[in-house]
N, C-alpha and C positions, 0 to 999 in steps of 0.2 A: 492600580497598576503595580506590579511587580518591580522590587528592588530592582534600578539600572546593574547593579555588579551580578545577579543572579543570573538577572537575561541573558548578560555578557559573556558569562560562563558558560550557558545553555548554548550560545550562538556557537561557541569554541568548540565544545565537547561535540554536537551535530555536526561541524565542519569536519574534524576529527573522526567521526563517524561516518562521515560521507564519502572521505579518503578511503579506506577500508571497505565501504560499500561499492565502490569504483573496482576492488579489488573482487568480491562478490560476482560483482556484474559478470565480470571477465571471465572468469573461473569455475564459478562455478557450472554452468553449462555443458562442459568440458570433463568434467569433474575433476579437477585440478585440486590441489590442495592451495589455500585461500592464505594458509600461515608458510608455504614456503614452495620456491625458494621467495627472495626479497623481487620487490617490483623492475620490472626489466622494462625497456621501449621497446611497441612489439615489432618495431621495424630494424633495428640493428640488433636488438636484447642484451644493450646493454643495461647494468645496472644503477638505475636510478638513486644519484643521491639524495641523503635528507632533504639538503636545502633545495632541492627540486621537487620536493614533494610536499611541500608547506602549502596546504587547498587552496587551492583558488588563485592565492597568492603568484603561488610556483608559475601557474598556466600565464599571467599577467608578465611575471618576468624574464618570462621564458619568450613571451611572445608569441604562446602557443606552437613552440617547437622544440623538439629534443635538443640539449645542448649538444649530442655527441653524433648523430647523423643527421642533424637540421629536418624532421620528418616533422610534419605537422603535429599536434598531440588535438583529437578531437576536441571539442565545444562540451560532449556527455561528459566529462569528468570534471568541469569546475561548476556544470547544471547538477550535477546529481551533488555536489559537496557542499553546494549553494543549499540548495533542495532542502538538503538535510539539516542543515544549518539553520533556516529560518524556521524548519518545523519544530526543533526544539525550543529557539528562541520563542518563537509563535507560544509554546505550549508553556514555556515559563512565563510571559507575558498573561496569559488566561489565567492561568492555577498558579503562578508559582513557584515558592519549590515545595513540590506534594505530588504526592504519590499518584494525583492527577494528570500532573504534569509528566512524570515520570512514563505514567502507562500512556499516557497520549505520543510522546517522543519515541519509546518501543515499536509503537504499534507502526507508526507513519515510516519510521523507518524500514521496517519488513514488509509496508506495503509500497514502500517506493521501490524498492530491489526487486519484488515477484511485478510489478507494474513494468521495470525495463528489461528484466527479462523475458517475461511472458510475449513482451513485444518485439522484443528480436528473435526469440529461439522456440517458441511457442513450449516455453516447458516451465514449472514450476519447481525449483530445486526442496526435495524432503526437508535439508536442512534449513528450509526458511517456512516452511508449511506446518510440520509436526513441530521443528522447536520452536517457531513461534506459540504454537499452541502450548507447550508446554511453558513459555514463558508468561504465558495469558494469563493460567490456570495458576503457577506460581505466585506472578503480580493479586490475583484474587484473591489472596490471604491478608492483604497490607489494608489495614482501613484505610476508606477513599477511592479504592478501586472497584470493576464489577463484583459482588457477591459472589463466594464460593457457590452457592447453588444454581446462580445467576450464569457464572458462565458453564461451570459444566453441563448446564442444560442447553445452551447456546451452541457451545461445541459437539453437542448430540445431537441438536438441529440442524447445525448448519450441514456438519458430512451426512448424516441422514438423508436429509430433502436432497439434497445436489446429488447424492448416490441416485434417491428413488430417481430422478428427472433424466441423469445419464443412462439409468437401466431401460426408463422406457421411451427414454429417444432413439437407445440403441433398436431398442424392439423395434417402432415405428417405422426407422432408418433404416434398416440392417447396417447399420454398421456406427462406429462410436461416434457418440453425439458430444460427449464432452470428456475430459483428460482426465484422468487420475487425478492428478496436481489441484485442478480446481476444486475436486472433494475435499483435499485434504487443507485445502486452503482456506475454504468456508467452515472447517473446525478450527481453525487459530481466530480467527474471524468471531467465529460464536465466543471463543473464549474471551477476547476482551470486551465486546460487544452486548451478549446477552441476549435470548432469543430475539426477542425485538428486533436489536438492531440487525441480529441474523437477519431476521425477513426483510428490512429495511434495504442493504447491504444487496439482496437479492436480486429487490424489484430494480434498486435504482441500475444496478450492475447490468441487469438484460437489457433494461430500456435505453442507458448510453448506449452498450453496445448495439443493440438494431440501429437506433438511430446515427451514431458516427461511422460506424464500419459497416453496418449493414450493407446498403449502397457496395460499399467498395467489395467486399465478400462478393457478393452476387455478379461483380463485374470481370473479375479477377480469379473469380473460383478459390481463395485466400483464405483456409477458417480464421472465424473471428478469435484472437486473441483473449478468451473472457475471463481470463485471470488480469489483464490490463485493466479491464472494465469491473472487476469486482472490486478491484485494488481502489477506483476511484468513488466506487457506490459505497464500500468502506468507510471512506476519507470521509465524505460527506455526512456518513450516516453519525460516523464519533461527534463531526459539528456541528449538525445541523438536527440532528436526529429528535431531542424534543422540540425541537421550535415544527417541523416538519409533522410530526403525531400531533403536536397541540391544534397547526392549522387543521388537519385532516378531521379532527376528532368535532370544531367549533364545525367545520362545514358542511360536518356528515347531521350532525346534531340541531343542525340550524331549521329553527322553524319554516316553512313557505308564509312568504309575506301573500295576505289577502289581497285582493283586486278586488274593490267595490266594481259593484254594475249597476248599469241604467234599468230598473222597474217600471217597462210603459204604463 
């Protein structure tokens, strides 16, 4: 287990990150600029002081309402600071402090932001698709993280394949089968990832989504959200990813046990 002041710090810095990410969420959509003006309440707009903006905390002694028009302040903003917080914590707890940890805390964080957005606005902001990719690709220099050739080939897979399957669902469909965003999104994706977890990240990402949204799509005529659902086959695939190849690999590999028989 990882030094308690490490953790402590990772817990901080994610909360801190998660504030900022609340801002993301908001914003970007919109296309707003994320650095200015200062955070407003978006029911009076006024402007939010520091000590009301302390994560989590703030929402707690606020009582989840603006001090200066008493308006509720959502539940998403102390979940996504929370969020953020334990995934770094989470990640200093695994690794440490290392460059492991580091790329794992990046990564969760830009897949938590295209995960709440994708879900409210069905769109995948560039700034968190391409520069996450570029931050993938940058992290991939530091020993400990994916290999330089590792993700660039990743990131060649992932917009790749997810282009070929939008090109020819579009054929199939006439008409767009899946967003831009998503392409762009499974090349950040590859970057930290690696093909592997690229195809990992794919499978798991279509199979939640038929399975959780599916249903409701179909009922509602709603498309499915699948940058929500890559976001979480992601997640899964950074923690799960070799314990998941390993089962795969003993089960495929697995001899058939004989079944003696009766010789009348």
């Amino acid at each position: 287990m990882a030094d308690p002041a490490i953790i402590g710090a990772a817990v901080l810095l994610g909360a801190a990150l998660g504030s900022f990410l609340n801002v993301c969420v908001t914003r970007m959509p919109t296309g707003d600029s994320v650095f200015h003006p200062r955070s407003r309440c978006p029911a009076c707009r006024a402007t939010i002081r520091w000590r009301d903006n302390l994560p989590v905390l703030s929402w707690i002694l606020l009582r989840a309402r603006c001090r200066d028009c008493r308006a509720r302040i959502s539940l998403r903003y102390p979940a996504i600071e929370l969020a953020t917080a334990l995934a770094w914590g989470g990640m200093a707890w695994l690794h440490g402090a290392s460059v492991a940890a580091l790329t794992g805390g990046v990564l969760f964080t830009l897949l938590l932001a295209i995960a709440v957005i994708d879900g409210r606005h069905y769109v995948i902001p560039d700034a968190l698709s391409l520069g996450g990719c570029a931050a993938g690709l940058a992290l991939s220099a530091l020993p400990g993280a994916t290999p330089p050739l590792a993700a660039i080939s990743g990131a060649v897979l992932g917009f790749g394949l997810l282009h070929l399957v939008a090109w020819l669902g579009e054929k199939a469909l006439r008409k767009p089968a899946l967003g831009g965003g998503d392409v762009k999104m499974m090349a950040m994706v590859g970057a930290f990832l690696g093909p592997s977890g690229t195809l990992l990240t794919i499978f798991l990402g279509a199979l939640a989504g038929s399975l959780v949204y599916g249903p409701v799509s179909l009922r509602t005529g709603k498309p499915v959200p699948f940058g929500t659902f890559l976001a979480l086959g992601a997640a899964a695939a950074f923690l799960f990813g070799d314990l998941l190849f390993d089962w795969y690999l003993r089960t495929a590999t697995a001899a058939p046990v004989a079944v003696p028989t009766c010789v009348p």
